[in-house]
C-alpha positions, 0 to 999 in steps of 0.5 A: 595673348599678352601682346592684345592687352597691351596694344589695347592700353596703348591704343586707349592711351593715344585716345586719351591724349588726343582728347586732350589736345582737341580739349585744349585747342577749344579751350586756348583757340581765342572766343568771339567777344561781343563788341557793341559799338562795332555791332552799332557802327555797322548798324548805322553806317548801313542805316545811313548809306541807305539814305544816299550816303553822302549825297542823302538828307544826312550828308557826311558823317561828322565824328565816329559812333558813340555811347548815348544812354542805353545805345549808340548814336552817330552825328552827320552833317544835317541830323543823327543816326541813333541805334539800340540793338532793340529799336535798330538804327533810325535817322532823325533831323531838322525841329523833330531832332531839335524837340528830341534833345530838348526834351532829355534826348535818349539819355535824359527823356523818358521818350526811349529810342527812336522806332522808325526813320523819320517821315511823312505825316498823314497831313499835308506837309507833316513829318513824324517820328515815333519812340519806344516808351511804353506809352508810344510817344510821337514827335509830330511837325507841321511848319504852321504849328512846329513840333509837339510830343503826343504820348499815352491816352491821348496818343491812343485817343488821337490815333482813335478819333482818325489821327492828324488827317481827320477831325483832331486835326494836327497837335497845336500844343504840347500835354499840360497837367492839371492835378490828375488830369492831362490835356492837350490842344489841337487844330481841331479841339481838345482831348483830356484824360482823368488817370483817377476816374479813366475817363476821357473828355472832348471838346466838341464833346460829342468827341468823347462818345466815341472814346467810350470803349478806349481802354488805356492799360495801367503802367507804373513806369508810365504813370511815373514817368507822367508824374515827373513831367507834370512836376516839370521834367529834368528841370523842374523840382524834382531834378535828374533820376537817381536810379530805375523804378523799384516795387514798393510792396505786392503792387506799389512802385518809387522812383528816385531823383535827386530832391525827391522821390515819386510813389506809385499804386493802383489805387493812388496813381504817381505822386511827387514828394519833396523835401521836409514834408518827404523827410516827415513821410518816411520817418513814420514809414513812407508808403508802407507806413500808416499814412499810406501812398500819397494821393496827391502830389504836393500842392501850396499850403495857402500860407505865406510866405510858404507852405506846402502839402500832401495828402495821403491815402490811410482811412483817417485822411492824414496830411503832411503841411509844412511851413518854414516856422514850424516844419512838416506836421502831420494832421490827421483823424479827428484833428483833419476834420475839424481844421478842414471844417475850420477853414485849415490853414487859412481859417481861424487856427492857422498852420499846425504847430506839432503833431497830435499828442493822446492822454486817455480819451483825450486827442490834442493838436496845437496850430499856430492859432490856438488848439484843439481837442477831442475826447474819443470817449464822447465824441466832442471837441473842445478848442482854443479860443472856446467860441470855436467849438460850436461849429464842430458839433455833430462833425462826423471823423473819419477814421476812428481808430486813427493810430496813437500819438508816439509815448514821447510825445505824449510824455512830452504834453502830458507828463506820464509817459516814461518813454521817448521816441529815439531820434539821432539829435538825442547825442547832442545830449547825451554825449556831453552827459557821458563825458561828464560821467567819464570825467567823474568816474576817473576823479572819483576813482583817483580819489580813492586810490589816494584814501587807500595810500593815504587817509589824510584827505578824506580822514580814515574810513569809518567802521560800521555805520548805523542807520542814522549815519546811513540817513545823512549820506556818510555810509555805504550809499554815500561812499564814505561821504566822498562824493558830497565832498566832492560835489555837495550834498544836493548831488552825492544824494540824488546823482545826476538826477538833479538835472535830469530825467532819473531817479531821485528820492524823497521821504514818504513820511517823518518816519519811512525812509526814502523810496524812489520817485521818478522825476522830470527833465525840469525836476518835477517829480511824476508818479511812480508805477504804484501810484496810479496815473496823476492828472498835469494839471493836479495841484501841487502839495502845500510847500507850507505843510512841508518840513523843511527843518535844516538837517546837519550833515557831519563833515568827514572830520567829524566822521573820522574823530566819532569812529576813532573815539568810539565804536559806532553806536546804534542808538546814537542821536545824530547833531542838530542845526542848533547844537554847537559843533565840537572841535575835531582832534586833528588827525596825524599827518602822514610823513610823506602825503602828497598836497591833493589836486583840486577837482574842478566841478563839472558845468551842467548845460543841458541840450534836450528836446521837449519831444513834442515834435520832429525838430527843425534844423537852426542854421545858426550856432546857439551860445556855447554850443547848447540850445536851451539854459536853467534857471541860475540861483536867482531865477530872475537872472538873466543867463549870459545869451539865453534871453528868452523866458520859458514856463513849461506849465503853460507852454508859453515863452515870452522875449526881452521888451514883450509886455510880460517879459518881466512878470512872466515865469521863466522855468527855462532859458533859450538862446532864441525866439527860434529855438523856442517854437522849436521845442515846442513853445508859443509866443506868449502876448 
């Protein structure tokens, strides 16, 4: 009885290691790996013994097989075998083969692989080859005409008219491109096809009425790949491909090559876009976007000595148009309509200078020829020069709930905005700025370690102090006074807003303290949120109504010597300009206090940007680094190699040996007439 258990364990053991050895013969015994190239070596040696071999049309093999696009392909003495597992091993030779290569070949074209062998044509002495793109190219020869690729609709069209034996005759001609239409000649006429309207024209034309029921099924891939050759193929603008097609959104598509990108959709068709207007386009979102898929590929703007232009698909019908001057703007709404009504760039306005700004109603463009506007409200246009507006009434705008102008620009125009619009040429400004700060913050901390140890340098540290002190900068909020030793009084009270867009203070009356006002790049000061929105163009208060009575402020000496001399006092009537300065009792000298390093004071040349449009690179390096100069004490001066003058109120700049260069105010400086425009400025006369 305990014999069968065991047999059983011993017979459920050798079972066990059997299994294992025949898992692991499976597992080591070695696996058949794909090899491609034997799989088309075989495939084309087969392909080309069938033609005869050595004594056939290809002659001998000259080389071994090799990798070409996504197959392989073999060179014989008169011709090639080309192979995809897909399309199979086909022979081609002679002016079809020639075509082939010229054309991109299987690596380069958009044709594919060959389909069949080349062969007989149906007219008398042709020969052809097909492909496999998905628009079923053909490469068809005669001696008379040579060889032409006949692709797409028209293939579809030939092939329905009788193809090369019957009234179409052989193709004379290779496709051309007219915008949205593509052509192409033949023996015996002409066929053209519109990709927007789906509609075939002939010539003879009685052609196209047997072309009626020809429907011709949409392919993304196709219509970029049309796009690209009517842009010029490998060779043309657009340049080598830079990846596969990808889906924009439900049912867009893109290419990309390498100096531009093609964009696809039902509705828009393929469309090439290139260089700043591309830039300018994907900037404010591309094809998803408010400007939507372009409905033109680009076109020359009409201005020399360059321009160019797209169009794009959004109900307001925007346009990009880009000069060398003033790069890619964009135009749309309001401002299209009445540039287009105006003649566009070659009318009266000329080339867009910048985008359009809003302020309320109001919606505004500068060209380079003057500016418009139109009021939202009531629905009228007023312009620069005024004689204009008169052609603009009853203009009917299309899309009128065009998108805003960006808060920048219209901070920018209008001189309310408080925000920016964040583009990465900002750290031009900002990092020299926060090195400044860094500079300041490690002097400041530095001098204070020195008060702490010894109070030789700045005199001892004041007790409480009253709000009279307060007034003059010596208490907390001016820290002890220090910071207006270090920088001067205009800087300890108002920090680096004396130089920028930040915080500054002012008195509300004679007798409020100072409360917060907002002020601009330039100084200016804007309105606070409680103060309600102020016109730019609001006068500014009387400068004689103001008071500018000097007011003293005690040095720190004078500080140390009160404080030491008595507590601080609450009513204590601060020194005037005209009363005569007592003489400070010197303080003791420590025995072992070090002399104290001077700080240099830091240099402030601001490099900012009006935000009124995307800024255009300057090839040329600007003086010390910088683009633009403020004013030096004497506002007359000219700034070393900052020349040209700038009135940020009229927007106007003027060059040395201009008429008014002279008289002309000048709130800023430029290093040139380029960086100027640039920002946004116009030549003044």
């Amino acid at each position: 009885m305990i014999r069968q258990p065991m047999l059983r364990r011993r017979s459920a053991g050798r079972w066990a290691i059997g299994l294992l050895g025949v898992a692991t013969a499976l597992l080591l015994s070695p696996v058949a790996a794909a090899q491609p190239d034997v799989d088309a070596n075989n495939a084309i040696t087969a392909a080309w013994q069938a033609t005869g071999g050595d004594a056939g049309p290809l002659g001998p093999q000259s080389g071994d097989v090799y990798p070409v696009g996504a197959g392989f392909a073999q060179n014989f003495a008169s011709g090639k075998v080309f192979f995809t597992p897909a399309t199979g091993a086909h022979a081609m030779q002679g002016a079809i083969l020639e075509k082939y290569e010229s054309l991109g070949g299987p690596a380069d074209s958009d044709l594919g692989f060959p389909t069949i062998d080349e062969g007989d044509g149906r007219a008398p002495g042709s020969r052809n080859s097909t492909f496999s793109a998905p628009d079923n190219p053909v490469i068809f020869w005669t001696p008379d005409t040579g060889a032409h690729v006949v692709r797409g609709p028209l293939n579809a069209a030939w092939d329905k008219l009788g193809g090369s034996s019957a009234v179409l005759g052989v193709p004379s001609e290779d496709e051309t491109y007219d915008g949205s239409v593509v052509s192409q000649k033949f023996t015996g006429g002409q066929v053209s096809y519109d990709s927007r309207t789906k509609k075939f024209t002939t010539d003879p034309p009685e052609l196209a009425d047997q072309l009626g029921d020809l429907s011709i099924p949409e392919d993304p891939v196709v219509a970029i790949n049309a796009a690209r050759r009517a842009a010029g193929g490998p060779l043309g603008p657009l340049g080598a491909s830079d990846g596969e097609p990808y889906k924009i959104g439900s049912d867009g598509m893109g290419q990309d090559f390498v100096n531009g990108k093609i964009f696809y959709s039902p509705d828009t068709g393929a469309n090439v876009v290139t260089g700043q207007v591309l830039a300018k386009y994907e900037s404010v979102g591309g094809p998803e976007g408010d400007l939507g898929f372009p409905i033109t590929g680009e076109v020359d703007g009409g201005v020399a000595p360059a321009s160019r232009m797209s169009s794009f698909a959004a109900a307001d019908k925007p346009v990009i148009f880009w000069t060398p001057d003033y790069g890619a703007v964009i135009v749309r709404g309001a401002m299209n309509a009445a540039w287009e009504k105006l003649g566009g760039a070659t009318g009266a306005l000329g080339a867009p200078v910048s985008d359009q700004s809003q302020s309320g109603d109001d919606i505004t463009q500068k060209f380079s020829g003057g500016a418009l506007t139109y009021n939202t409200a009531t629905k009228k246009f007023t312009t620069e020069p005024g004689n204009l507006a008169s052609q603009l009434a009853g203009l009917e705008v299309p899309g009128q709930q065009a998108p805003q102008a960006t808060q920048s620009s219209q901070a920018a125009d209008s001189g309310k905005g408080s925000g920016f619009r964040w583009t990465w040429w900002w750290l031009l400004a900002i990092v020299p700025v926060l090195l400044v700060l860094g500079v300041v913050a490690l002097a400041v901390a530095r001098n204070r370690r020195r008060g702490r140890d010894d109070d030789d340098l700045f005199g001892p540290p004041p007790g409480d102090l009253d709000a009279d002190d307060r007034a003059y900068g010596t208490g907390p909020t001016g820290d002890d006074g220090r910071e207006d030793t270090l920088f001067g009084d205009r800087y300890a009270r108002e920090g680096l807003g004396s130089l920028g867009s930040t915080v500054a203070a002012t008195p509300s009356s004679p007798s409020e303290g100072y409360e917060p006002v907002r002020a601009s790049f330039w100084g200016a000061q804007e309105p606070s949120a409680d103060a309600g929105e102020v016109p730019s163009y609001a006068e500014q208060e009387d400068p004689d109504a103001v008071d500018t009575a000097p007011t003293r402020v005690p040095t720190p000496t004078e500080v140390a010597s009160e404080d030491s001399a008595a507590p601080a006092d609450a009513d204590r009537e601060p020194l005037m300009a005209d009363e005569p300065e007592p003489e400070p009792e010197p303080a003791p000298e420590p025995e072992s206090a070090p002399e104290p390093e001077p700080v240099p004071l830091p240099v402030f040349d601001a490099v900012t940007d009006t935000g009124r449009h995307a800024r255009i690179g300057i090839d040329e390096p600007a003086p010390m680094g910088t683009a633009l100069h403020l004013p030096l004490d004497d506002p007359d001066e000219v700034p070393d190699g900052y020349p040209v003058k700038a009135d940020t109120r009229s927007g106007l700049y003027w060059i040395p040996g201009s008429a008014d260069y002279e008289e002309a105010p000048a709130q800023i400086w430029f290093a040139t007439e380029e960086i100027a425009r640039t920002n946004g400025f116009v030549r003044g006369e």
